[in-house]
N, CA, C and O atoms as a MOPAC input file, in Angstrom:
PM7 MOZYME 1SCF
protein

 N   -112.07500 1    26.61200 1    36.56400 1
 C   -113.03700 1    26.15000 1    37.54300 1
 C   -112.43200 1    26.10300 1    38.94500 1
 O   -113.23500 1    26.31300 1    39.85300 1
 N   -111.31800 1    25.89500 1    39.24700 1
 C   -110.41500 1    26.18300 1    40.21400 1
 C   -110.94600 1    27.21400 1    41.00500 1
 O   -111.76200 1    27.15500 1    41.92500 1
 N   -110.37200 1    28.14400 1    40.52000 1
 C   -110.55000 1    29.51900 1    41.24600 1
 C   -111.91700 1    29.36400 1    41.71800 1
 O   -112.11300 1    29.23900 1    42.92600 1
 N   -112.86000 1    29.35900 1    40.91100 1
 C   -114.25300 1    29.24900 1    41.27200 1
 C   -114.42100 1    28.13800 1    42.78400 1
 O   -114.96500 1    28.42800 1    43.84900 1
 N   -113.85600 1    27.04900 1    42.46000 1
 C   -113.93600 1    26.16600 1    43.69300 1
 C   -113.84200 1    26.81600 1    44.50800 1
 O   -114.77300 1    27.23100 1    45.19800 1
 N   -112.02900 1    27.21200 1    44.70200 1
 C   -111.33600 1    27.76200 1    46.07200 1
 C   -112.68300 1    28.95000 1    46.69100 1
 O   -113.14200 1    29.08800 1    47.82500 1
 N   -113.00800 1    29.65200 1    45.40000 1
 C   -113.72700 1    30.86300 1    45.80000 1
 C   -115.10100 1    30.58900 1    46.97800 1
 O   -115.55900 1    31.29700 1    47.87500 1
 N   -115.45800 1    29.21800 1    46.46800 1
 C   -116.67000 1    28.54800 1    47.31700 1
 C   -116.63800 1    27.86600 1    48.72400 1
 O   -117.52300 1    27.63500 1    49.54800 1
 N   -114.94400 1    27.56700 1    48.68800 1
 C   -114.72700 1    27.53700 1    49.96900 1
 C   -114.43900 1    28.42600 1    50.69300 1
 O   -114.12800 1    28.42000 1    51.88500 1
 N   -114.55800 1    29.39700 1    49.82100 1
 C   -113.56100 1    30.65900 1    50.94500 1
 C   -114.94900 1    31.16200 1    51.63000 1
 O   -115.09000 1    31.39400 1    52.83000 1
 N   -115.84200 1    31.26900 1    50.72500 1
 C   -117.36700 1    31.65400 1    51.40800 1
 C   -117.81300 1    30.56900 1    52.49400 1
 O   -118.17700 1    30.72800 1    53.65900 1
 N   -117.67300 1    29.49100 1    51.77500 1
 C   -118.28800 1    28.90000 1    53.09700 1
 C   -117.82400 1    29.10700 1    54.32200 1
 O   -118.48400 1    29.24700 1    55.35100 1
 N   -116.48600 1    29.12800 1    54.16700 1
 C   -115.73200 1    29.16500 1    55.96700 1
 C   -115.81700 1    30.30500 1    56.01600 1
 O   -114.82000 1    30.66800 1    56.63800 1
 N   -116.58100 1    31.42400 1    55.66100 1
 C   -116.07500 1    32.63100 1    56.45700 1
 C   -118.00700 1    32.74500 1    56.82700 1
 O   -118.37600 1    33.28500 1    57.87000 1
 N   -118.96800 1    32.19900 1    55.87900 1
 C   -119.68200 1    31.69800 1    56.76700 1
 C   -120.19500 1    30.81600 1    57.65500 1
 O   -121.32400 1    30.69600 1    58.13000 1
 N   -118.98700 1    30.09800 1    57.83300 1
 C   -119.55700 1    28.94200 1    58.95500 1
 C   -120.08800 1    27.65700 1    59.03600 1
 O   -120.29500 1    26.89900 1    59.98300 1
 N   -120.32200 1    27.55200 1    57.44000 1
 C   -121.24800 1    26.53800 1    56.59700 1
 C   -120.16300 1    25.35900 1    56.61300 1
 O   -120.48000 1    24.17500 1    56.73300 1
 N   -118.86800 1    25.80900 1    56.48200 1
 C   -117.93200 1    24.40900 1    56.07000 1
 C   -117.97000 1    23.47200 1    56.86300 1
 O   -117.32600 1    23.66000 1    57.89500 1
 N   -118.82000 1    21.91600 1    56.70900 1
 C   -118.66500 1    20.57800 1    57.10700 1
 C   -117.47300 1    20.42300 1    57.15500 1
 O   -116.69300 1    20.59500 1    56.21900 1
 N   -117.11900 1    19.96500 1    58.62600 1
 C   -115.78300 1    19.00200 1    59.12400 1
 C   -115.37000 1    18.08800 1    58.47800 1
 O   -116.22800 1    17.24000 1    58.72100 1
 N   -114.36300 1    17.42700 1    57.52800 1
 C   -114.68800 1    16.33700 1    57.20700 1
 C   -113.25000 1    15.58600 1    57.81100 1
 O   -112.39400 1    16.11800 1    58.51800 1
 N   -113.28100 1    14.18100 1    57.29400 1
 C   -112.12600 1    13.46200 1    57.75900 1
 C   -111.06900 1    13.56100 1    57.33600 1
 O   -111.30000 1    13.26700 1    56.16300 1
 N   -109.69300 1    13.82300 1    57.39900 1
 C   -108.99000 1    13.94700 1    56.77800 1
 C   -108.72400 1    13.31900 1    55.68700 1
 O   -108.79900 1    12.11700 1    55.94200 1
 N   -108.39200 1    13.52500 1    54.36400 1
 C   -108.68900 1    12.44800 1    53.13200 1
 C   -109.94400 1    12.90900 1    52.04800 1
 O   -109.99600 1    12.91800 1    50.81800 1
 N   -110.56400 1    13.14600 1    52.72300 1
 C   -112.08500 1    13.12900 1    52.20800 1
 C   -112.25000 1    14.36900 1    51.07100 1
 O   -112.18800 1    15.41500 1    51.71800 1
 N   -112.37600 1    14.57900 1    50.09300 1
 C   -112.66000 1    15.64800 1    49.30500 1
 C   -113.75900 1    16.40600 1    49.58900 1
 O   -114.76300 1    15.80600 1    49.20400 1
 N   -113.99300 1    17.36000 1    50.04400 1
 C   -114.69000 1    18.17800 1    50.20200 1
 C   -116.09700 1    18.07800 1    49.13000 1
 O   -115.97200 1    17.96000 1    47.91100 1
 N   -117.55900 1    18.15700 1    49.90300 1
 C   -118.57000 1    17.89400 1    49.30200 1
 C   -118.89400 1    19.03100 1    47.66700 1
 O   -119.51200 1    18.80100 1    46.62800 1
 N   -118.19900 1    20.12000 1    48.11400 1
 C   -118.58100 1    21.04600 1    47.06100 1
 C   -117.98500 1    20.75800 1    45.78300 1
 O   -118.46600 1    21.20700 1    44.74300 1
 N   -116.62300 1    19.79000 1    45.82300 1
 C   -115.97100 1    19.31300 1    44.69800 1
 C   -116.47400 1    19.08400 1    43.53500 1
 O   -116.15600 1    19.66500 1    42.49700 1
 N   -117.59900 1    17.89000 1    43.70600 1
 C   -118.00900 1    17.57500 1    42.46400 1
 C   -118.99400 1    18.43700 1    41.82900 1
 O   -119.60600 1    18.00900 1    40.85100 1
 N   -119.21000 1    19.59200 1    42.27600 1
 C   -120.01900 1    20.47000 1    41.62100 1
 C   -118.93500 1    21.37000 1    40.43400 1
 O   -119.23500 1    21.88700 1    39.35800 1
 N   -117.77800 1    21.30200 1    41.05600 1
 C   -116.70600 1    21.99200 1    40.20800 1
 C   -116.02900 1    21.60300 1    39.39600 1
 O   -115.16000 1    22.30500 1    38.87800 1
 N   -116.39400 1    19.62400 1    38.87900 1
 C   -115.52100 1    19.58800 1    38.26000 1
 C   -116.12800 1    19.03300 1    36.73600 1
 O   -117.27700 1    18.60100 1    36.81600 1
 N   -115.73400 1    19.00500 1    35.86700 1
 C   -116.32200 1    18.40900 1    34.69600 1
 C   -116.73500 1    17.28800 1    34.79300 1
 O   -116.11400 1    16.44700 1    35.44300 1
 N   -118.21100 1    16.94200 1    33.98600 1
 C   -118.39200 1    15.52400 1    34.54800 1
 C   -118.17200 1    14.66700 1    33.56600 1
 O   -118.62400 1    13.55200 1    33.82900 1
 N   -117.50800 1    14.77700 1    32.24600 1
 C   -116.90300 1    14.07700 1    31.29100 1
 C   -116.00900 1    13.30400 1    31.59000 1
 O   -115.37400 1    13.44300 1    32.63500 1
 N   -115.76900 1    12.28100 1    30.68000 1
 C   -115.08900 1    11.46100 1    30.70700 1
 C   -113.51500 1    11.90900 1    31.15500 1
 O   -113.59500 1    13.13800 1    31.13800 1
 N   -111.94800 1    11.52100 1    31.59800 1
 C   -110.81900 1    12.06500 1    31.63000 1
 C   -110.08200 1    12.21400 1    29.55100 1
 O   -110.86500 1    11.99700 1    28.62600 1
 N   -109.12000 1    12.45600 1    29.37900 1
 C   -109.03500 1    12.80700 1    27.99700 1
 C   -108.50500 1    11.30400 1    27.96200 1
 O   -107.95100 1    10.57900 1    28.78800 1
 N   -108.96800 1    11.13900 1    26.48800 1
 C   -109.15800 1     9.40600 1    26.12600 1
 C   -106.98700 1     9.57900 1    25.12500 1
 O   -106.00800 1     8.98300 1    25.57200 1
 N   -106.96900 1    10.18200 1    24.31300 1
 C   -105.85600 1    10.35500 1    23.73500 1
 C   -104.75600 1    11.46300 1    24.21500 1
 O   -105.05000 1    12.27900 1    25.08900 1
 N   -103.46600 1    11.44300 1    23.58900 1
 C   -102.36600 1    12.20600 1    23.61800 1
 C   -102.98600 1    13.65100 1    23.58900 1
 O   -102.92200 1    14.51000 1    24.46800 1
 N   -103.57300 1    13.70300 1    22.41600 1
 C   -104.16300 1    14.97900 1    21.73400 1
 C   -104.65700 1    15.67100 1    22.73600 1
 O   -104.20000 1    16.73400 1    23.15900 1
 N   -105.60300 1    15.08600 1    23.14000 1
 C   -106.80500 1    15.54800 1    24.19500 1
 C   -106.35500 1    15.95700 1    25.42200 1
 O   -106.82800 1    16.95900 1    25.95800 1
 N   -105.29500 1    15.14100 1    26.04600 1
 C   -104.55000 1    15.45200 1    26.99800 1
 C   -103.62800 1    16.61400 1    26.82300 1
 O   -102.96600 1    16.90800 1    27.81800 1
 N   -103.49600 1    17.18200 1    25.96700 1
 C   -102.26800 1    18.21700 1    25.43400 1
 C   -103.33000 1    19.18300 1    25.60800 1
 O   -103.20300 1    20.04300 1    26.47900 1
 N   -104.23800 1    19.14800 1    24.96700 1
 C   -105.51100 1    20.41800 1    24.62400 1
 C   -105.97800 1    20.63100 1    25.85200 1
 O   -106.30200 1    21.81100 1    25.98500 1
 N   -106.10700 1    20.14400 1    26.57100 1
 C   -106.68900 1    20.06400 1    28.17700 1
 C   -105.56900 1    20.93600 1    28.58300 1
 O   -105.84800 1    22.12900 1    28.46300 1
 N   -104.52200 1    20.71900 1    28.97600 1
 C   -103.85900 1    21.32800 1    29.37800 1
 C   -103.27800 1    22.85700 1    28.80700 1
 O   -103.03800 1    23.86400 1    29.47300 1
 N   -103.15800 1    22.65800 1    27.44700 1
 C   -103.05600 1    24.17300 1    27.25200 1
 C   -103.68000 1    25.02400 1    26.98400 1
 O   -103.32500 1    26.17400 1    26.72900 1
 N   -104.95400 1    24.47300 1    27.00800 1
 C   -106.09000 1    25.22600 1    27.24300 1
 C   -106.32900 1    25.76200 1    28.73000 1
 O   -106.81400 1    26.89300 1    28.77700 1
 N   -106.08600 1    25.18500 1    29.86000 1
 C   -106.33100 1    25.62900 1    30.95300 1
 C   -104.64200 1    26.61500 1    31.37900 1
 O   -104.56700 1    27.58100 1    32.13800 1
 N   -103.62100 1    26.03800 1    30.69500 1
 C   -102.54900 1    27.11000 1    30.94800 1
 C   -102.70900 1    28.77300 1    30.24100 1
 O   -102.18500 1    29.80600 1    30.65700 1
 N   -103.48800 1    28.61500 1    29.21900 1
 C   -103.59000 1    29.60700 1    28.31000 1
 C   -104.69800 1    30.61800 1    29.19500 1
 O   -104.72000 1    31.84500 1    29.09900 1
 N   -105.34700 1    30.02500 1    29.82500 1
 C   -107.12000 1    31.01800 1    30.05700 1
 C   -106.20200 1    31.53800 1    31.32500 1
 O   -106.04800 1    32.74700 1    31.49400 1
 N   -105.69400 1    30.72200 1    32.06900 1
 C   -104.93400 1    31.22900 1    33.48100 1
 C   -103.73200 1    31.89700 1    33.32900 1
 O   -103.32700 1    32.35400 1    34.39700 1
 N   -102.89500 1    32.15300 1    32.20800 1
 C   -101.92200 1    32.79400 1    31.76200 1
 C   -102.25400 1    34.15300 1    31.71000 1
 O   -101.31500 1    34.93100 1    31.88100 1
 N   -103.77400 1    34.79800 1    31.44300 1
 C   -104.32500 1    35.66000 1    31.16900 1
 C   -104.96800 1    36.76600 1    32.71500 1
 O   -105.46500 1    37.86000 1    32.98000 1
 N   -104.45100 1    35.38200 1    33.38600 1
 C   -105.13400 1    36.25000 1    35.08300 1
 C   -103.50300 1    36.58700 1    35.51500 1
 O   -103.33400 1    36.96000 1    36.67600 1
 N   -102.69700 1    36.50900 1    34.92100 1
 C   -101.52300 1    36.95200 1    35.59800 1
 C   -101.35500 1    38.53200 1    35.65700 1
 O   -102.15100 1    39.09300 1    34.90400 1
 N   -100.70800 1    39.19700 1    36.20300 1
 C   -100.85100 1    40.84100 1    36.26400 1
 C    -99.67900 1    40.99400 1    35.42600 1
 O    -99.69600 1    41.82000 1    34.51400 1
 N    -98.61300 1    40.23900 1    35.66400 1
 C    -96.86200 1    41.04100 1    35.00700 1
 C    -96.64800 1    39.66100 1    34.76900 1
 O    -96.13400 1    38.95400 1    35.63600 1
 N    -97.18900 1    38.97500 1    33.06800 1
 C    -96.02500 1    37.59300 1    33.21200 1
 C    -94.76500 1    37.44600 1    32.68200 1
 O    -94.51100 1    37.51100 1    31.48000 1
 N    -93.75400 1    37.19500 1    33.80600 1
 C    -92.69600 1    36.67500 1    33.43300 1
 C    -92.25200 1    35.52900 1    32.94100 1
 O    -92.70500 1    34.49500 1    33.43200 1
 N    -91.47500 1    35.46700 1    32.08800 1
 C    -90.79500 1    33.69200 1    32.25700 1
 C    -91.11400 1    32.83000 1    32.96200 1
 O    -91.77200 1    31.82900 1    32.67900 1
 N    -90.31300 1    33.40300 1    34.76400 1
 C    -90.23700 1    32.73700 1    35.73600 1
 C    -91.84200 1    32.55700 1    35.82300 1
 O    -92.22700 1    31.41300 1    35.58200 1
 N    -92.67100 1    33.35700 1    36.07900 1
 C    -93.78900 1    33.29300 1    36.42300 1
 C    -95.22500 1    32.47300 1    35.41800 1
 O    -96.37400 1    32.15400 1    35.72200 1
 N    -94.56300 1    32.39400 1    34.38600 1
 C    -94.96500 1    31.39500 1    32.98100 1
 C    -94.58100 1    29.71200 1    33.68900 1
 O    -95.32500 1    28.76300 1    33.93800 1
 N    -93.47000 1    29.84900 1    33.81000 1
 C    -92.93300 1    28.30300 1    33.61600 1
 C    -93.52900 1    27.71100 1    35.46800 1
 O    -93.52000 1    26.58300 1    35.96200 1
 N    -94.01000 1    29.14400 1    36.08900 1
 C    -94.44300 1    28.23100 1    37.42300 1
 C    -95.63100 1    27.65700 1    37.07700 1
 O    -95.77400 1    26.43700 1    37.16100 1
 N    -96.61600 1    28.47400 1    36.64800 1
 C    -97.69400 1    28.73500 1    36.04800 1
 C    -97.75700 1    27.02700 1    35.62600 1
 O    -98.30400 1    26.12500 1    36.26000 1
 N    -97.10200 1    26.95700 1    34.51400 1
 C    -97.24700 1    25.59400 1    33.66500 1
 C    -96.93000 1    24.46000 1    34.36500 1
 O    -97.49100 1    23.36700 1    34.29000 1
 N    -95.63600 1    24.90200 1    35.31900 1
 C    -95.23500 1    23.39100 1    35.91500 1
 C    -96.20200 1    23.08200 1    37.22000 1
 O    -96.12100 1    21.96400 1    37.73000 1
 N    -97.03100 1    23.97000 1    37.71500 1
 C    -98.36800 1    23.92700 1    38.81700 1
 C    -99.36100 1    23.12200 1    37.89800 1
 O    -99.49600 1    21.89900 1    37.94400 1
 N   -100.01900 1    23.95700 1    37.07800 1
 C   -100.72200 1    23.57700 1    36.31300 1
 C   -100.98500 1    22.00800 1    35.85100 1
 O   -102.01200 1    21.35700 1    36.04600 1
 N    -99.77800 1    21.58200 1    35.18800 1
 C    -99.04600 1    20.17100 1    34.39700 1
 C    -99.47700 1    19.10700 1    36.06100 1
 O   -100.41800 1    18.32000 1    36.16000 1
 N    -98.55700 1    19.40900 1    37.03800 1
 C    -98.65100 1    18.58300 1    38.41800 1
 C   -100.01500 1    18.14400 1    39.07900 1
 O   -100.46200 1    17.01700 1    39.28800 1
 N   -100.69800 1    19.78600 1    39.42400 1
 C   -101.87300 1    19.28800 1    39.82100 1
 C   -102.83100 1    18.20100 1    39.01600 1
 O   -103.32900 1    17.21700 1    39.56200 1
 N   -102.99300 1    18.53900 1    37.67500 1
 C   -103.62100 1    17.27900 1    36.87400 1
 C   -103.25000 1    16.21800 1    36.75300 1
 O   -104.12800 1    15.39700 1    36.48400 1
 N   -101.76300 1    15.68200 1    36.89000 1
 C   -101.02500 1    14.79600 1    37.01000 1
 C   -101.11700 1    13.89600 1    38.08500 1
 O   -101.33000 1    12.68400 1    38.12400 1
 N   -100.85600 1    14.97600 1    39.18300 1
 C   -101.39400 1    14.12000 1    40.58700 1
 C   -103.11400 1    13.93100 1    40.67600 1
 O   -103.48800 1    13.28300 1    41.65400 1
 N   -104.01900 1    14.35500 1    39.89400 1
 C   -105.46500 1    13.93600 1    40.15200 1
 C   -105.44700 1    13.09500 1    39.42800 1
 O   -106.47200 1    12.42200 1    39.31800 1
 N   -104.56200 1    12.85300 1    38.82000 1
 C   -104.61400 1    10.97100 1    37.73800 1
 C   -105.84500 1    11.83300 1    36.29400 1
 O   -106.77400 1    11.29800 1    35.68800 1
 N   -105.38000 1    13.08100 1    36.19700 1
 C   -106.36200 1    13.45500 1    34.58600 1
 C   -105.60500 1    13.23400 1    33.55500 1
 O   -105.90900 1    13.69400 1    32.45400 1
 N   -104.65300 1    12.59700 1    33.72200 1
 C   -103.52200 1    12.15100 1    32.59300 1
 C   -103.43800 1    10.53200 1    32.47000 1
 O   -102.51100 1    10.09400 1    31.78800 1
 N   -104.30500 1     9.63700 1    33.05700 1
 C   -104.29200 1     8.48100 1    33.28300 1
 C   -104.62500 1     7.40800 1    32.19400 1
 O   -104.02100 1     6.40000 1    31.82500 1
 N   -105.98900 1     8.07700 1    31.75300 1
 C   -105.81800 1     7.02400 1    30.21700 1
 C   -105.79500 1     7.66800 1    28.94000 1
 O   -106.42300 1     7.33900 1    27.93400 1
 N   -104.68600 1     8.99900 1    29.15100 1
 C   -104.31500 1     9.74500 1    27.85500 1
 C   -103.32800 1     8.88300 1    26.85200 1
 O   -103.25500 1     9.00400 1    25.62900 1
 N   -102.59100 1     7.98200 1    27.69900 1
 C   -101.18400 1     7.41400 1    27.47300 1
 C    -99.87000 1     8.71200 1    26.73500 1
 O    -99.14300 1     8.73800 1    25.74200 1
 N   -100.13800 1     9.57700 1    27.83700 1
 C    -99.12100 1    10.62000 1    27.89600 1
 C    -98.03600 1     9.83000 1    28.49000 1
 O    -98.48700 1     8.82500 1    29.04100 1
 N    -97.00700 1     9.91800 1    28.55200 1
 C    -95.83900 1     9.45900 1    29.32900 1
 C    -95.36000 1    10.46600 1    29.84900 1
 O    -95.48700 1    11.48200 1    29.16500 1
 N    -94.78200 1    10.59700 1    30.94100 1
 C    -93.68000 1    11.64000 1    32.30800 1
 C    -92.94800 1    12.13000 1    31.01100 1
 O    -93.25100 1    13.28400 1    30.70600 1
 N    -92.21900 1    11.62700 1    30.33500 1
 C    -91.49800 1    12.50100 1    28.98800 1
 C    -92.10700 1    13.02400 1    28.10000 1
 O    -91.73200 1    14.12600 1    27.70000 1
 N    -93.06700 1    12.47700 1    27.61000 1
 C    -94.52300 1    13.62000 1    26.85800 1
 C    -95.06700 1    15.05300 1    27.47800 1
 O    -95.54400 1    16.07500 1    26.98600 1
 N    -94.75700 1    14.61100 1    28.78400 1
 C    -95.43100 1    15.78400 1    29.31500 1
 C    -94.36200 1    16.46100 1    29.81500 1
 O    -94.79800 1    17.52900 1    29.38700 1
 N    -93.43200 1    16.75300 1    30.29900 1
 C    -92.06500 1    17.45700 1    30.20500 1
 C    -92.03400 1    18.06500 1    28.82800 1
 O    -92.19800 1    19.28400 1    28.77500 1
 N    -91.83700 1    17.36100 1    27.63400 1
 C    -91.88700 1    17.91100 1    26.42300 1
 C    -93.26700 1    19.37000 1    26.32800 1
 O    -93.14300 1    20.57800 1    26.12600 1
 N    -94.61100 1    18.40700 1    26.60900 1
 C    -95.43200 1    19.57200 1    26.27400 1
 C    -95.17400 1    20.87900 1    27.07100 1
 O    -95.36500 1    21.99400 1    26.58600 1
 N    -94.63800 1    20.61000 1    28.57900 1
 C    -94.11100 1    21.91300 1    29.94800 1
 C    -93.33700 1    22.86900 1    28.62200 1
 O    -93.47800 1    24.01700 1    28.20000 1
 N    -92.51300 1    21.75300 1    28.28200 1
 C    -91.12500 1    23.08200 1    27.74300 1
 C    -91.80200 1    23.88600 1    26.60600 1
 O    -91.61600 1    25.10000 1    26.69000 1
 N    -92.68600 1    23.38300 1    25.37000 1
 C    -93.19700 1    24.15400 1    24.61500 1
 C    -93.96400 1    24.93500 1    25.02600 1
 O    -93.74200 1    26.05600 1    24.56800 1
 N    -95.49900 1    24.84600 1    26.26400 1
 C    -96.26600 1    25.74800 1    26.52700 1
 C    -95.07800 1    26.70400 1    27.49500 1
 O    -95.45600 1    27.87300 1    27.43200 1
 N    -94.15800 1    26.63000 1    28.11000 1
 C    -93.40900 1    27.62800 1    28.48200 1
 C    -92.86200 1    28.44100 1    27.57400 1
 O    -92.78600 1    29.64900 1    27.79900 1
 N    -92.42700 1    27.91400 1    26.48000 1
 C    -91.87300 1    28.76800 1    25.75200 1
 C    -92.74000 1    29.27200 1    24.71200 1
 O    -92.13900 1    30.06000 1    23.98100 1
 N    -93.80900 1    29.10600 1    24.43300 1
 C    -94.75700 1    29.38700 1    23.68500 1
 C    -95.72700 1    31.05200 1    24.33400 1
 O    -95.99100 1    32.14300 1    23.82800 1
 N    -95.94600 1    30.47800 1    25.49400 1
 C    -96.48000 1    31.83800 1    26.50800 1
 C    -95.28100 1    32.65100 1    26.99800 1
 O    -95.49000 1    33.39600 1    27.95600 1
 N    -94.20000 1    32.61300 1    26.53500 1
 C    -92.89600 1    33.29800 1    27.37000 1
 C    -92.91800 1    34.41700 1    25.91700 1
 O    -93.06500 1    35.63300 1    26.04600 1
 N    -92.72300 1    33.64100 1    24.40700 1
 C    -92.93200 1    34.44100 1    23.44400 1
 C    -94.30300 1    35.46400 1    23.17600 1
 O    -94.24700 1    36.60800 1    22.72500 1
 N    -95.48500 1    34.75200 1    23.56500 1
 C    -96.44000 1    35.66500 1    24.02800 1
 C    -96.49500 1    36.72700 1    24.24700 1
 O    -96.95100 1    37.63500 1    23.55200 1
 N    -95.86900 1    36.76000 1    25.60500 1
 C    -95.99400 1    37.71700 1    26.49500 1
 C    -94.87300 1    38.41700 1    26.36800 1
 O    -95.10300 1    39.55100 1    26.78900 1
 N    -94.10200 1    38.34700 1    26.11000 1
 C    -92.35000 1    38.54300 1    25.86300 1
 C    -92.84100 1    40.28800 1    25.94700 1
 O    -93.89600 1    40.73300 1    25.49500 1
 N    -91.73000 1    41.10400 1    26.66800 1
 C    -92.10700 1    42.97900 1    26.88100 1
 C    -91.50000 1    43.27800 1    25.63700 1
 O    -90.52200 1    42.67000 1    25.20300 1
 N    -92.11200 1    44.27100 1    25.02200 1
 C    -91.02700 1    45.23400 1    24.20600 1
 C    -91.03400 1    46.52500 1    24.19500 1
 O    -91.92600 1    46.92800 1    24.94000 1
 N    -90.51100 1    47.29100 1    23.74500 1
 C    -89.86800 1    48.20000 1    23.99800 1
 C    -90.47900 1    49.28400 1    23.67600 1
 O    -90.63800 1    49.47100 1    22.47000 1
 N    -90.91500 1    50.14200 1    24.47800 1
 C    -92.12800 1    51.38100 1    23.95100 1
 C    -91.14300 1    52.23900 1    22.82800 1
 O    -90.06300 1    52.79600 1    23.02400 1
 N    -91.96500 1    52.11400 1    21.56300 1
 C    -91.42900 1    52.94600 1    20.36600 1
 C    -91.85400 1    54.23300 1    20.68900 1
 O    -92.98400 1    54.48500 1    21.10800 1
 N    -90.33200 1    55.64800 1    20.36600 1
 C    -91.02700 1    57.13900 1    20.62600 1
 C    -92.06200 1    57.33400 1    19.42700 1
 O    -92.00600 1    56.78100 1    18.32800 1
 N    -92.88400 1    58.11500 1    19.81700 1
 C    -94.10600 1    58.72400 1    19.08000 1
 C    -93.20600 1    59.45800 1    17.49100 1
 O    -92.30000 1    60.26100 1    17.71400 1
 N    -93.51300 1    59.14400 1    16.15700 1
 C    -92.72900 1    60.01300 1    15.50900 1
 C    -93.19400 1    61.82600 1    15.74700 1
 O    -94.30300 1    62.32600 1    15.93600 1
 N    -91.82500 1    62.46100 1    15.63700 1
 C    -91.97800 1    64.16200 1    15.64500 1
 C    -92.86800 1    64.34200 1    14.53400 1
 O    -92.67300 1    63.91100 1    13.39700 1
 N    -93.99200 1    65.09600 1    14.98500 1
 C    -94.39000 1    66.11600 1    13.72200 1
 C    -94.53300 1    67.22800 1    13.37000 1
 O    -94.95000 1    68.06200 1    14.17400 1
 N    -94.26200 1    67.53100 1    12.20800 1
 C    -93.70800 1    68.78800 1    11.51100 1
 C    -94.87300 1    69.61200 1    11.55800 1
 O    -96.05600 1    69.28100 1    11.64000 1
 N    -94.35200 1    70.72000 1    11.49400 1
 C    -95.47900 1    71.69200 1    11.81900 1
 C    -95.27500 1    72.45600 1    10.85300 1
 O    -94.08200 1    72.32600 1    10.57900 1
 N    -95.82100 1    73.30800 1    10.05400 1
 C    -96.08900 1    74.22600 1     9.02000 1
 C    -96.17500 1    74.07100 1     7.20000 1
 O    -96.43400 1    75.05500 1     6.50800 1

């Protein structure tokens, strides 16, 4: 839903439409973008939230690397963190470090390159 947001601001200001607001202020188009459910009530829920949204956005990457996995996750993990969507999961700062290192290494095996196999020769006659 992100992308979609940013995408709505990018239209508005390039038409002209974007309200000034005060500094602080969340932008009016926000709450159209965001889920209007409750935040995740358990551990569980809070885990699924998140690797669910690392997983769908893992998929818009062009070339993922490692490096580019573990930014991916540790952006991902922060921004929800700092919007307080981890607030009455009772995740702890070490729960969620833990879940970073598995969805990193989980999408690193994923995606992991291998090695183009040659075509076998075939025999002719």
């Amino acid at each position: 839903m992100e992308y979609f947001y940013r995408e709505a601001l990018r239209l508005q200001e390039r038409s002209g439409t974007a309200p000034t607001l005060p500094e602080g202020v969340t932008h009016p188009l926000e709450p159209t973008f965001r889920y209007p459910g409750p935040k995740p009530q358990t551990r569980e829920s809070g885990i699924v939230m998140l690797s669910d949204a690392v997983e769908s956005a893992s998929r818009a990457l062009s070339m993922p690397t490692p490096g580019s996995l573990r930014k991916l996750v540790r952006d991902m993990m922060m921004k929800r963190l700092l919007d307080g969507q981890f607030e009455e999961s009772g995740l702890t700062l070490t729960e969620l470090h833990l879940v970073e290192v598995s969805l990193v290494k989980s999408l690193t095996a994923l995606y992991h390159s291998r090695i183009k196999y040659p075509e076998p020769e075939r025999k002719t006659g």
